[in-house]
C-alpha positions in Angstrom: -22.3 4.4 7.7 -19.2 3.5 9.4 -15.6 4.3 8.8 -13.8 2.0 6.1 -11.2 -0.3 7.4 -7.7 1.0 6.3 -5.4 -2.8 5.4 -2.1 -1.7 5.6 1.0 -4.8 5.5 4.5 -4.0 6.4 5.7 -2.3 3.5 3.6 0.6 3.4 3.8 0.9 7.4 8.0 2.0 7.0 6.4 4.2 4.3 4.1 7.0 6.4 0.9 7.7 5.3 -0.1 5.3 3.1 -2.6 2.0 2.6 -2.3 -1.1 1.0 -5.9 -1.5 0.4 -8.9 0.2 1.8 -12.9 -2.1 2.6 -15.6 -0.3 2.1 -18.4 -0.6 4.6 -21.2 -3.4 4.7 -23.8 -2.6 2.0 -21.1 -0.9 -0.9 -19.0 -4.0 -0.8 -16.4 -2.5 -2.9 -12.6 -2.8 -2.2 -9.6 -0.2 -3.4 -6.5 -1.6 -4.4 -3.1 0.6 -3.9 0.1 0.0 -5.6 3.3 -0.7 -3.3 6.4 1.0 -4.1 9.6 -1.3 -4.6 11.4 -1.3 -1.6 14.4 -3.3 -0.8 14.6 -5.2 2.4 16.1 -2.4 4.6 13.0 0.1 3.6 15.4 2.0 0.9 13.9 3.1 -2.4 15.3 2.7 -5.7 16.8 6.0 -7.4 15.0 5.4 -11.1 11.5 3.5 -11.8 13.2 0.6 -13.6 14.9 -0.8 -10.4 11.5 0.6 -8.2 10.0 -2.1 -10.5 12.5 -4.8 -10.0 11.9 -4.6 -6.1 8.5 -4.5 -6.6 
């Protein structure tokens, strides 16, 4: 079997360790779907979940 393919966009890059979305491989065609924090333009996080989901 080979490795899954890790999809990560530019949000979850200024994160660290962390995927937007991870492919199975061919043959268990199944596709994970991560939530994405709510960050503002400049990388920042909010400081309570209400304005993390406004960003969002």
């Amino acid at each position: 079997m080979s490795k899954p393919e890790v999809i990560c966009f530019p949000v979850s890059e200024r994160i660290g360790h962390y995927a937007d979305a991870v492919r199975v491989p061919p043959g268990y065609e199944l596709i994970l779907v991560l939530g994405t924090p709510g960050l503002d333009e400049n990388g920042a996080l909010a400081d309570n979940i209400t304005d993390q989901a406004r960003q969002a």
